[in-house]
N, C-alpha and C positions, 0 to 999 in steps of 0.2 A: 605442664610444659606445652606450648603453644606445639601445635600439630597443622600446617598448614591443609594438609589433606583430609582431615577431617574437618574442618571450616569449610572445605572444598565439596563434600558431601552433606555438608547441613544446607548450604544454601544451595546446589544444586536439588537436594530433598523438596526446600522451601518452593523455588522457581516451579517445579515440576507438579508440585501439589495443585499449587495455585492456580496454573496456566491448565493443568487437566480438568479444577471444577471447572472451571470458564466454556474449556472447549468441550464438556457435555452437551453445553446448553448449545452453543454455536454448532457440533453437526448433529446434532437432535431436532434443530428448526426447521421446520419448512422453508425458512430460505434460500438453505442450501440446495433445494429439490429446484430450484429454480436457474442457481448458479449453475448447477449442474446440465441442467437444461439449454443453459443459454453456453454453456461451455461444449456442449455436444454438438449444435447449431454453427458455429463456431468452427469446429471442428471439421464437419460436413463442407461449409464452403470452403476452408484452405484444403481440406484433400482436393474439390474441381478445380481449384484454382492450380494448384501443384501439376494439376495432369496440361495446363494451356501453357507451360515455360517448355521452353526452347532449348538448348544448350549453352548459348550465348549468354543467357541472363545471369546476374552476375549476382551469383547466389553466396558464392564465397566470402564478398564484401558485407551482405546481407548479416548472414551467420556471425562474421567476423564484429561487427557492430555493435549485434544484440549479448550476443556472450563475453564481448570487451565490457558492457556494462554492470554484468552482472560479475562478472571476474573483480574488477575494480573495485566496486562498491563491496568491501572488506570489514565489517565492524567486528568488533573482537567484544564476546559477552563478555562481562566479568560479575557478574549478579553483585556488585558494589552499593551501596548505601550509604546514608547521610552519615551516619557515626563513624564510619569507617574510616575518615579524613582524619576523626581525632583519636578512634582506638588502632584502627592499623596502622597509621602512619609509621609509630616506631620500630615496624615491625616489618618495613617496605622489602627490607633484605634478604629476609626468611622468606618474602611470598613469590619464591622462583617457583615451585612445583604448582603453588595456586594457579597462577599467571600460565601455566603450558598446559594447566588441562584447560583453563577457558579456550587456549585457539586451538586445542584439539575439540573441542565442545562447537564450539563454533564453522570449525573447519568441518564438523560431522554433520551440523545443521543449515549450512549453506549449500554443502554437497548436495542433497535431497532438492532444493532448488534449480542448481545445476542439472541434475537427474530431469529433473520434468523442460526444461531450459531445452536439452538435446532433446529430449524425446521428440518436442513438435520442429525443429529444426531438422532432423534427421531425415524423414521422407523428403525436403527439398535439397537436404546433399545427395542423397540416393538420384534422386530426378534428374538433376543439372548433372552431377558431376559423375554420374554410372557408379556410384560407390555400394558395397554391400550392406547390409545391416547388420553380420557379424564383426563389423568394425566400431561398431556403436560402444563396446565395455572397453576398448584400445581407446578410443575417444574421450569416454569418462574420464578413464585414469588419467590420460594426459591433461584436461580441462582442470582435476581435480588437483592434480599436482602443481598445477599457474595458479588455482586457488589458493595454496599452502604458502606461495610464495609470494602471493598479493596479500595473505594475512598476516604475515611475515614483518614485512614491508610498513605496513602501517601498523603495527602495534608498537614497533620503532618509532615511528612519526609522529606517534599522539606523544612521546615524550616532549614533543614539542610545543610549546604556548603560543608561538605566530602562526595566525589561520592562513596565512600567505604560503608560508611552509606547506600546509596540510593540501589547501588548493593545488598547489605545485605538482604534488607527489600524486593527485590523482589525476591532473593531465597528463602526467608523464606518464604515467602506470594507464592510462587507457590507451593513450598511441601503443605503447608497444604490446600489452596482450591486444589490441587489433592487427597488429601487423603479424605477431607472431597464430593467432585464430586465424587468418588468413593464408598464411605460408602450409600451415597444419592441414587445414579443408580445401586449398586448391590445387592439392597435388604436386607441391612444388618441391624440389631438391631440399632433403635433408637438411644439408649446411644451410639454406636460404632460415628455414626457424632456428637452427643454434644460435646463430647471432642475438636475435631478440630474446632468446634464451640466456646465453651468457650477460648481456645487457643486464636482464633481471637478477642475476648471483649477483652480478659487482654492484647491482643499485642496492638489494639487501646487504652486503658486506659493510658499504660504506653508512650506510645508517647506522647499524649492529655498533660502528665502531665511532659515529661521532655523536652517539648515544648512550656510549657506556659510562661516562659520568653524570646522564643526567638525572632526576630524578621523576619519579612519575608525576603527572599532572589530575591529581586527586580528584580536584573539583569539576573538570574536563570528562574524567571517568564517568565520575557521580551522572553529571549531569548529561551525559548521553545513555546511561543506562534507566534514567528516569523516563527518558524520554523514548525509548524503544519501550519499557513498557504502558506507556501509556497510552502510545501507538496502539497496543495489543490491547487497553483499556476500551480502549474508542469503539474496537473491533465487534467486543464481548459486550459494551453497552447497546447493541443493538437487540440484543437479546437475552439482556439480562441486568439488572441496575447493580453496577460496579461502586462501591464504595469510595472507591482509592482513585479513581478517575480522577484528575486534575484537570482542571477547566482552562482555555486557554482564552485569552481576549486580543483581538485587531484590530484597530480604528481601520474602519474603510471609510471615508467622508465623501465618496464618490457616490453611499448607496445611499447620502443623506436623502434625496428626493421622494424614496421610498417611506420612510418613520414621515419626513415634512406632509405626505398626505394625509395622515391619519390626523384629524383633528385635538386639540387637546380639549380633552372632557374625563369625567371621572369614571364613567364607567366603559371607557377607552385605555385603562390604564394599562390590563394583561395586552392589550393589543398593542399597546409600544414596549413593553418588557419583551413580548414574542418578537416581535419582527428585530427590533435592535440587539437580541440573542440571537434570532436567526442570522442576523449579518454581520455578528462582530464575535462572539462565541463561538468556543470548539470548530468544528470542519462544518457547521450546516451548511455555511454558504459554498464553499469547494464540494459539497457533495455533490448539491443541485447542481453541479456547472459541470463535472466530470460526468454525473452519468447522463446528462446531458445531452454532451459534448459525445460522448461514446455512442447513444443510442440515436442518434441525428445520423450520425455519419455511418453506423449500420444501417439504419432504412432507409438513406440515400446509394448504397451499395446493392443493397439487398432486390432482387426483381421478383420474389414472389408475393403476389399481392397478398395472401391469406398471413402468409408469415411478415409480412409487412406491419400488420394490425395487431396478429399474435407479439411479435415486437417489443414493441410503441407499449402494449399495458404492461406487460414483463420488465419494461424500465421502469415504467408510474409506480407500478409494485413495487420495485425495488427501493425508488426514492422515496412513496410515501411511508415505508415501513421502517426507512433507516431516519427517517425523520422523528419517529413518533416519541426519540427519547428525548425530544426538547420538550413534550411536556413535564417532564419531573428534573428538567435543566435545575432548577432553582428551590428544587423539595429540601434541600439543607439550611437555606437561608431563613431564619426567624421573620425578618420583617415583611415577604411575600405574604404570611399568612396576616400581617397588621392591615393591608387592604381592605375597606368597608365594602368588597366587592363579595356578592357571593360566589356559588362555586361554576352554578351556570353561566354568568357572565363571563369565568375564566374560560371555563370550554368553548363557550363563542367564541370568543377571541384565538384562540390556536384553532380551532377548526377551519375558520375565514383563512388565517395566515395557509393551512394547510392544504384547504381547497384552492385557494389561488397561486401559489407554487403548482400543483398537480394540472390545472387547467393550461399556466405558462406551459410547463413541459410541455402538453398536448399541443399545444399552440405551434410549437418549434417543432415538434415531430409531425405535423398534420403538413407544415410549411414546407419540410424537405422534400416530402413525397409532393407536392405540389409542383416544386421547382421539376421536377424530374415531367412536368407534364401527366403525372398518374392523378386527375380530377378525381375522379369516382373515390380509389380508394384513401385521397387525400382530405375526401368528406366523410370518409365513414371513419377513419381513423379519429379525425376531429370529433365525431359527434359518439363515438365508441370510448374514445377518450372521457370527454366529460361524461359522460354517462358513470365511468369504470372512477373517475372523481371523486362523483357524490354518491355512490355506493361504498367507496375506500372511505370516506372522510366522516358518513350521517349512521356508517352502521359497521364497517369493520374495526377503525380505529376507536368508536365507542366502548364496542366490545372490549378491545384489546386494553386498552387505557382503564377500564372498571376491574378486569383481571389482573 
């Protein structure tokens, strides 16, 4: 006899196995030692910056924005799979207890996010608004409890097939947990958060009930839970070769000018397979541009010159290393090995691509610190930069790539 709680324990068993080998390999790397580093750094400048706010500064709106985000953004696991459209289906009605432990599963794994979400929020409610830090697990509860109701919310929703629908429900749902994280963190009259309170019961109510004939949207499930884990794929591919990785592809035709340099000749071939994976394959190109985009606008903030340079290589590190799994991008593919190219022509070819991304970065980092008027250390960064390049690219990533 079909047992939904025990289907409920086999694939949370599964989830749990799987996602634990992974994250061996992920806090066992040295990259973490670095995240960790740059999270500390991090840390360091918003505590001085917390001590320069005033009372006036409108910390409440602040808080209220970043935790409306995170409040919002609600997905509900259900560890679903491909067969499950055609072996669960008939069996949609029996899987009530399945379905409530996913958004208690979910509600438990979000919370921990939330958890970390207050923590750095919290010294600047204390700052601006004179609040205690014994208010901090009163806080939780209540954040956690808008969570329950934002998971609520939208597991209702997804019965729905119009993405307009689904859009809707999370404009709505961000106005009001900001208004209501607002009402909550600025010290305002009670009654002032009931409202956006009671707003949230009757918005849940009224879904609950023009959702109770509908049916689930199977393939919708499917296909978001594929995709959170591949998310997690992506993560664990940097350290370590994921089997189950799903490859995604983008035309960008903006970055044609890029491939159109490379000449065609034959022992140019890994050289347009690299660069037109780099720019249309998986996240490589949004990596280069977030962390980027991230470590530009820290060494344009940042005024000390030594941690300036320290920086700038703690990005290159970052991005040359989260790179380095485009060399085995294509290790499945039969016809990559039909190339009359040998093996060292391949390694040329991704090394070039790999040193010339790592150089751009430097290039863009060396430029910020320039703008800023800081000459001196906006050459040494540059020339500290390439340096840190072609020792990443002729002897780290050799290494790494032969292991």
């Amino acid at each position: 006899m079909f047992n939904p709680q025990d289907l409920w324990k086999e694939r949370f068993g599964t989830f749990a196995k799987e996602t634990g080998s992974y994250l061996r390999y992920i806090f066992n790397g040295h990259l973490m030692i670095v995240v960790l580093f740059l999270l500390g750094t991090a840390a360091f400048y918003y505590q001085d910056w917390i001590k320069t706010l005033q009372s006036d500064f409108p910390a409440a709106w602040i808080i209220a924005f970043i935790l409306a985000a995170v409040l919002t953004y609600s997905p509900v696991q259900t560890f679903l799979t491909e067969a499950d459209k055609i072996f669960l289906l008939p069996l949609e009605t029996k899987l009530g207890d399945y379905f409530r432990k996913s958004v208690i599963f979910s509600l438990s794994l979000q919370s921990y996010l939330l958890l970390m979400v207050l923590a750095v929020l919290m010294p600047l409610h204390v700052k601006v608004h004179g609040a205690d830090f014994k208010s901090f697990f009163i806080l939780l509860i209540a954040v956690i409890l808008i969570k329950l109701v934002n998971l609520l919310i939208r597991w209702h929703v997804q019965h729905y097939i119009e993405s307009s629908v689904k859009m809707m429900d999370s404009i709505i749902r961000f106005f009001i947990n900001t208004v209501l994280i607002y009402f909550i963190f600025s010290g305002a009259q009670i009654l002032f958060a009931i409202v956006p309170a009671l707003i949230f019961v009757f918005l849940y109510l009224y879904y609950k009930k023009q959702t109770a004939d509908k049916g689930l949207k199977w393939e919708q499930l499917i296909e978001d839970e594929e995709r959170r884990m591949n998310a997690f794929y992506r993560v664990a591919n940097m350290f370590t070769d994921v089997p189950k990785l799903r490859g995604r592809t983008r035309r960008r035709k903006w970055l044609d000018w890029l491939v159109n340099r490379i000449p065609y000749r034959q022992d140019l071939a890994f050289s347009h397979l690299y660069i037109r994976t780099f720019a249309r394959a998986g996240d490589y190109f949004g990596l280069l541009v977030r962390l980027t985009a991230i470590g530009g606008a820290a060494l344009y903030f940042l005024t000390y010159g030594p941690g300036q340079i320290l920086f700038a290589l703690l990005f290159m590190y970052l991005t040359g290393f989260q790179l380095l799994p485009l060399w085995n991008h294509h290790e499945n593919k039969l016809w990559v090995s039909l190339y009359p190219l040998s093996e060292k022509s391949r390694r040329k070819s991704f090394t070039s691509l790999l040193l010339g991304i790592l150089i751009f970065q430097t290039a863009v980092f060396a430029g910020m610190v320039l703008i800023k008027g800081e000459l001196v250390f906006g050459a040494i960064i540059l020339a500290a930069g390439v340096a840190f390049a072609l020792f990443f690219v002729y002897f780290y990533s050799i290494n790494k790539l032969k292991s």
